[in-house]
N, C-alpha and C positions, 0 to 999 in steps of 0.2 A: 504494500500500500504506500504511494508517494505522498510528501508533506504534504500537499495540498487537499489531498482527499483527507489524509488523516483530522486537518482544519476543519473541512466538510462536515465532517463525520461526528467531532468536538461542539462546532458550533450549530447543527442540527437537536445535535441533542440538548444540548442546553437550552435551546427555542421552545423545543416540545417540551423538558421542563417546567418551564416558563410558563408554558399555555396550561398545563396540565394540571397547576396550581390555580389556575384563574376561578375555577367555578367555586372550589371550598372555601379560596379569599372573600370571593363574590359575598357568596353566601354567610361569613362573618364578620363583612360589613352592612350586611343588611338585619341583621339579626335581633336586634333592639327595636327594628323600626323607623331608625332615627332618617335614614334615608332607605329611599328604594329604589327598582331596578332601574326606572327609567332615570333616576339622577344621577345613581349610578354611572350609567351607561352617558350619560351628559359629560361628567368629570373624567371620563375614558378619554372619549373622543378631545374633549377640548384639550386635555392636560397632555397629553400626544401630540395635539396641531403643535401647541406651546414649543415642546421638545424638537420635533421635526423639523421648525423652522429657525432653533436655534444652529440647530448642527450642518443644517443645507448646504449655508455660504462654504463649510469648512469640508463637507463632503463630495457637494456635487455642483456647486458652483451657482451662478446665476443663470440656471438652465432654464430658457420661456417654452411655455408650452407654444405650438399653433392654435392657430383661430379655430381650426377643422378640427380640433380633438377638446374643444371646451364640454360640448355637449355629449361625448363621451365619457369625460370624469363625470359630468353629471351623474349619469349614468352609474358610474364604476360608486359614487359615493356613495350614492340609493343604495347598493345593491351590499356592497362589502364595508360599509361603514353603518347608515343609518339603519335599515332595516335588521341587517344580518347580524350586529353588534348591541341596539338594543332592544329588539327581542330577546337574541340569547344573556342577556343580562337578566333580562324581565322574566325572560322562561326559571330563569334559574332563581327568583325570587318566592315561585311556585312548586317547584321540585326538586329534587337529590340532584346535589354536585354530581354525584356518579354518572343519574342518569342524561344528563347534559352533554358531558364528558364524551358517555357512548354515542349518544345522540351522530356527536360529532364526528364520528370514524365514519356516518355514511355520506358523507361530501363527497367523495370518490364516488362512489353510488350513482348520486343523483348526478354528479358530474359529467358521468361517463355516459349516464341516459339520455342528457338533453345534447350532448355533441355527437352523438347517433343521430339524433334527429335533425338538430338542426348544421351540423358540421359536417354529415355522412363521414361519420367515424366506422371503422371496421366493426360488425358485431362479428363475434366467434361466438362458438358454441357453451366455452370456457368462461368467456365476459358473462355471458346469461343467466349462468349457472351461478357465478359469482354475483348476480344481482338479485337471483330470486333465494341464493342464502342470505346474502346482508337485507331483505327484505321482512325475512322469515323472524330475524333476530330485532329487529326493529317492532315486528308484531308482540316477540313477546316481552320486550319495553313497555310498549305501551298498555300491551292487556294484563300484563302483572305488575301494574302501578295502582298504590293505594295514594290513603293520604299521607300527613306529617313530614315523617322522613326520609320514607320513599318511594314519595313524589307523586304528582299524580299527573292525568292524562292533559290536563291543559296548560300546564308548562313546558311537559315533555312536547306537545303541538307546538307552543312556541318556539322552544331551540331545534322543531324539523322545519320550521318555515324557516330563521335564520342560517341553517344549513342550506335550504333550495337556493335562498336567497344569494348566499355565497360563491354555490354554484354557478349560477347566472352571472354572477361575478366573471368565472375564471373562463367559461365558456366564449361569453359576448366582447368582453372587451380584452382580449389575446392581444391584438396589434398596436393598441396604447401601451400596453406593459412592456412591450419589449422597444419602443421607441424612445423611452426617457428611461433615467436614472431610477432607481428604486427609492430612493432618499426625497426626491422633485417629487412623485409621483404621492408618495405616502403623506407629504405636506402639504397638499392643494388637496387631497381626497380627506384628509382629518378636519383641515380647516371649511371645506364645503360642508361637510359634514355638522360641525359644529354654526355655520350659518343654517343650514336646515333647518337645525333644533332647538336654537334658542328662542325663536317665539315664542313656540308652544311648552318651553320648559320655561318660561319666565315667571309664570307666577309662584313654581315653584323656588326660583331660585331667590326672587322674593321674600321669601321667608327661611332660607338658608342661613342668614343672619344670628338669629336668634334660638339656634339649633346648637343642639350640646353634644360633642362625640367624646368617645372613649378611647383612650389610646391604643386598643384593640383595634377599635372602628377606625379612628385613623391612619393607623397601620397597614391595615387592609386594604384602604381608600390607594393610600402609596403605591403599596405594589400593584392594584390593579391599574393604573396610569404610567407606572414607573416600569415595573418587572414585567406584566402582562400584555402591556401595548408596546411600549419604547422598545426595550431592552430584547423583547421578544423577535420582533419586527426587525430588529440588527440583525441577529445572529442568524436569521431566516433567509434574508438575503445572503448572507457570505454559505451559507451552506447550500443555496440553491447555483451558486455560482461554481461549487465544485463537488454535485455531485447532481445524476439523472432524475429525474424525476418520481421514477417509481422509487427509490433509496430514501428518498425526501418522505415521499408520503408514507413509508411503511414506521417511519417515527412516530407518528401518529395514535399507534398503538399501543403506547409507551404512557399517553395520557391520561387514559382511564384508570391503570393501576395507580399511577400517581394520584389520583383524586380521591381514587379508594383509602389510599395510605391517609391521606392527609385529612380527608374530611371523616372520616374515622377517630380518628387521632384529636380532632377539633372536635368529636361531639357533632356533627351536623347533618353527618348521615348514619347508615347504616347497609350493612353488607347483606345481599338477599341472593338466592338461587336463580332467580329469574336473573337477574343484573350480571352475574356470570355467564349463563347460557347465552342470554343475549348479546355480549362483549365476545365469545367466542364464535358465534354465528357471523355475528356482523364484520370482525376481523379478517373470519378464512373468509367469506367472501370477496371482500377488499382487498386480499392477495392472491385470489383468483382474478378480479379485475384488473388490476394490477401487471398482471403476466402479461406477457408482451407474446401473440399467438405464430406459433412453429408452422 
């Protein structure tokens, strides 16, 4: 293995670390009440834009977009910032960090379905097969979700919509990403983002003022802005820069036990039969998709 993949390989995993923690944090900042997912998910986005556009000049320069790709970030912000970001914030305000977690191994899934359709992507026999097991396991998510701790069926629906939604992300807008900096790209989609949602987050923010946290809560608030978005979002780029794609996505799997560990550990969820079978179904699936067909 040469240095560079070995880097790949160091700074992938640390990313999916990184992500893999988000849903238990999530979830232990919201736990009092004191805020909830959607402001959550406000403090993500803006406290990112913040970061992003500190480090641009010293990354990627004074890169301008085109005129002709404006209404693509549009686009790209809806899809992988506003929608797909706070929902899975908000899903997870409603159900088990785990089940989030899994949730999110079927991005590849949905991925792979709509660039069949709309990309005419190769189906194999193999792809199929690996979509109606990650299917299979996504069923029994959803129909072995209770309340409390783990989780029930209408957050677990919000973090599959923030899933499609991401999807739609990596599917439609391919030619934008690979024409700018990943640094340009992530700054103008946080901060569009952050214009979205401060209208309708205003009156909440309104009363932010006078809102009391915990140093727990605050802690959490950090890493979700800091660890989960910024820091994550770095190490993702330099690992997609030296390794393939399928190598990238099979980290991925990596996330759920992480959540388990953690949100276990924090008290916030709880380890069930279904939430294994399911994290096993949906996995071998994803690395039947995944296979590249002989």
């Amino acid at each position: 293995m040469c240095q560079l993949q070995l880097r790949g390989h160091i700074c992938t995993l640390g990313a999916v670390i990184l992500f893999g923690l988000m849903s238990p944090m999530c979830k232990l900042a919201m736990q009092s009440g004191t805020i909830d997912g959607l402001l959550l998910a406000f403090f993500r986005v803006s406290g990112a834009a913040v970061l992003f556009w500190l480090i641009s000049p010293l990354v990627a320069g004074l890169e301008k977009i085109e005129r002709r790709d404006w209404l693509s970030l549009l686009g790209m912000s809806l899809c992988g910032m506003v929608i797909n970001q706070f929902l899975y914030v908000y899903g997870i305000q409603y159900t088990a960090p785990t089940n989030a977690c899994v949730v999110g191994t079927s991005t590849p899934v949905m991925t792979f379905v709509l660039a069949a359709l709309f990309l005419h992507q190769r189906v194999t026999l193999l792809r199929v097969g690996g979509f109606l097991l990650a299917t299979c396991g996504a069923l029994v998510l959803i129909l072995g979700s209770g309340g409390g701790l783990s989780g029930n069926p209408f957050g677990d629906g919000l973090c599959f919509i923030s899933q499609f939604s991401a999807a739609c992300y990596f599917v439609f807008f391919g030619g934008v990403l690979r024409r700018y900096h990943p640094v340009t790209l992530m700054k103008w989609l946080f901060l569009l983002a952050t214009l979205l949602t401060l209208l309708p987050m205003s009156g909440e923010l309104a009363e932010l003022p006078g809102a009391v946290f915990s140093a727990s809560e605050l802690g959490a608030i950090a890493y979700v802005v800091i660890g989960g978005s910024f820091f994550s979002y770095l190490l993702l780029i330099v690992g997609q820069r030296h390794l393939d794609p399928p190598t990238v996505a099979a980290y991925n799997y990596v996330q759920p036990l992480i959540a388990v560990v953690v949100g276990i550990g924090l008290g916030v969820d709880i380890l069930t039969w279904q939430k294994c079978l399911s994290l096993l179904l949906i996995a071998g699936g994803v690395l039947l998709i995944s296979k590249q067909a002989k």
